[in-house]
N, C-alpha and C positions, 0 to 999 in steps of 0.2 A: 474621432468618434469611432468607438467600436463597430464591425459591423454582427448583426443577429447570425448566428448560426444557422446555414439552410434544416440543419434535420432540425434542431427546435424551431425553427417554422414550420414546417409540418407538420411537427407532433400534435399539435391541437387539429389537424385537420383528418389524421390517422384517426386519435382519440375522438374526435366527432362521428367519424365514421364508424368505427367500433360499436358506439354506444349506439347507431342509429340500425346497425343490423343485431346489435343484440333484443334492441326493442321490437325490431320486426320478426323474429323468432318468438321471441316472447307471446308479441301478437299471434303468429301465427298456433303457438301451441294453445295458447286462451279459446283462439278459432275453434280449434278440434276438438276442444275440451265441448264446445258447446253444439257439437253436433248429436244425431241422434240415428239408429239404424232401424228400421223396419223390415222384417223380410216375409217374402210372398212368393204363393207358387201359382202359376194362370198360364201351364201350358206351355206354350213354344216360350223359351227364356227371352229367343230374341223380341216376340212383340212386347213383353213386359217390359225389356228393356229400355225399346224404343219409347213405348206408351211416357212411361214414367221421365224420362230423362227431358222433355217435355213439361213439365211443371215447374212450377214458377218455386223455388225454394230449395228443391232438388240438386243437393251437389253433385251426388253420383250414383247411377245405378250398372250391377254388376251380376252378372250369369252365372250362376252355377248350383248348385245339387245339396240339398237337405232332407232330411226327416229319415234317412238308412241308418244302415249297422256300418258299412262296408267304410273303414275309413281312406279318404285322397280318392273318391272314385273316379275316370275314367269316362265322358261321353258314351263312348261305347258299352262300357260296363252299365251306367247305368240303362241306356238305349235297347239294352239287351234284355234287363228286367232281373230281379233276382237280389237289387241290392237296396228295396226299401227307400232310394232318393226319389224323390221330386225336383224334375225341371224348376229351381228358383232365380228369385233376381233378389239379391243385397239393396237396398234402396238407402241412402244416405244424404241426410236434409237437413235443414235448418229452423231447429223448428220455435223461431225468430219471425218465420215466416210460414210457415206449413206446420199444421199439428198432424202425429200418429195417425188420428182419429180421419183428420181429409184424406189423409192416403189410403186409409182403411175403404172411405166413402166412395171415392177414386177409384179403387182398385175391384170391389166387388161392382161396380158397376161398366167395366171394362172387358170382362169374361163371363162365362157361360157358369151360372149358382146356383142351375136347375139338371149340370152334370158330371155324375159323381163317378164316370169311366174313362174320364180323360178331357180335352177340350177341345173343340172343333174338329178339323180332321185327324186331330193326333190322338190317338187310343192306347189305354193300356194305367196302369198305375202312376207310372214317373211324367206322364203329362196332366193329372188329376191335378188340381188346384186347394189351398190350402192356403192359411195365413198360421205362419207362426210367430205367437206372442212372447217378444224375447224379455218380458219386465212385466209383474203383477197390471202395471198402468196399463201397458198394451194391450193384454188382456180386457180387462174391462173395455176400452177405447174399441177392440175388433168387436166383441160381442156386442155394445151397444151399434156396433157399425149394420152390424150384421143382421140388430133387429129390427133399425129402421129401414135400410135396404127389405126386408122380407116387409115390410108394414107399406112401402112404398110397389112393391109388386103384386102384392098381396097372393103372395107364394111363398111353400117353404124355400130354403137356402140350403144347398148340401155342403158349399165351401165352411171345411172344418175349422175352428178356433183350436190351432193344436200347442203342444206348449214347447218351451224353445229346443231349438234345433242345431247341432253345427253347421255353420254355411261353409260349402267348401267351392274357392271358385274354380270355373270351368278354364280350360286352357285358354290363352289368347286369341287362338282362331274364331273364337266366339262372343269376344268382345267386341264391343260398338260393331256388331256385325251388317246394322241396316244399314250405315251409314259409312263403310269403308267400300273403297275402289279397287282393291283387290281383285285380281283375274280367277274365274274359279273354270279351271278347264272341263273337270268334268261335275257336270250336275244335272237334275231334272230337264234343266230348261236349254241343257247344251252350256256352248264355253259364254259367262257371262260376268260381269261385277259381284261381287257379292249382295253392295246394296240394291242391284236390280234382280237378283235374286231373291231377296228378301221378298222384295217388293209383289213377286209372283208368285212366291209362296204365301203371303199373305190375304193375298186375292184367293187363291187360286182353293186356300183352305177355307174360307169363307169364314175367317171369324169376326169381320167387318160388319159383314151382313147379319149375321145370325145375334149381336151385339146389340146392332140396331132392332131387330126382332124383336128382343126382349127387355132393352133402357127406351127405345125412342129416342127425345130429345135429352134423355140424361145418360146418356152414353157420350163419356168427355173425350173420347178418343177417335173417331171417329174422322176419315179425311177431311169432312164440311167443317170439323169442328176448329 
């Protein structure tokens, strides 16, 4: 009796494997296809980032600078003023599971919509807050957002419906910043983690507080929450 060839026994198990990563590639790109980006601007990038990365649907949220002229800007450049960005965050969801419209809901009731010079203790234009509508829908989806938040305050709104924007993101040092253990030698609070740095600058700027102030209990970010 003949015996079977070791590499034609294999070959259906190579061939199986083939076909079983090219289906998960597959899958994976269907995935992406069916994602959707919203981007926002609420001041310091790292609480936005933090805020949102938090939500249930949310794949990824990302730091960095929109609405200037100045292209690939720079922290510093834009920190400095002069180049038209705003502090933003990329927000990237599923919206499977979250629509535009709840982040839009989410989002203006997580920052300060009653100030139109910056947010909490950060001052100046590039920490002013903003939603930019990167698709006709989104548009519509923030305006409607923005006039039930005013109907629900029963106050104007100054955060703009502005229309799309390049997002350019911020260097690495400023990603997932609440939540890294990076040593930061020198800083406000002396040599500390970045995330407990965060943590004090958070507090420390009161936009917890000042949140609460003005949502109560519909302020979704919020430590209690």
């Amino acid at each position: 009796m003949r015996m079977a060839s070791p590499l034609f026994a294999v070959k259906p198990l190579v061939l199986a494997g083939a076909i079983a990563v090219g289906l998960f590639a597959q899958c994976q790109q269907v995935r992406a296809a069916e994602t959707e980006t919203v981007l926002v601007a609420g001041g310091c990038f790292w609480c936005v980032e933090a805020d949102f990365e938090r939500v249930d649907g949310v794949i990824e949220a990302v730091s960095g600078f929109a609405g200037g002229s100045v292209p690939n800007p720079t922290y510093k450049e834009v920190t400095r003023g002069g180049t038209g960005h705003l502090e933003a965050v990329s927000v990237t969801f599923d919206p499977d599971q979250i629509s535009a419209r709840q982040l839009y809901d989410l989002f203006l009731r997580s920052i300060d919509v009653t100030d139109a010079d910056g947010q909490f203790c950060d001052r100046g234009e590039n920490y002013s807050s903003a939603v930019f509508a990167l698709t006709p829908e989104q548009r519509q989806a923030a305006l409607a957002a923005k006039a039930a938040a005013e109907a629900a305050l029963g106050r104007e709104i100054v955060t703009p419906v502005r229309e799309a924007a390049r997002f350019y993101a911020a260097d690495d040092y400023h990603q997932d910043y609440y939540k890294s253990d990076d040593l930061i030698l020198f800083s406000r609070f002396g040599p500390t983690q970045k995330s407990s740095a965060y943590k004090r600058y958070r507090e420390a700027c009161g936009r917890d507080a000042r949140v609460s102030e003005i949502w109560g209990a519909d302020a979704p970010f919020l430590p209690t929450n």
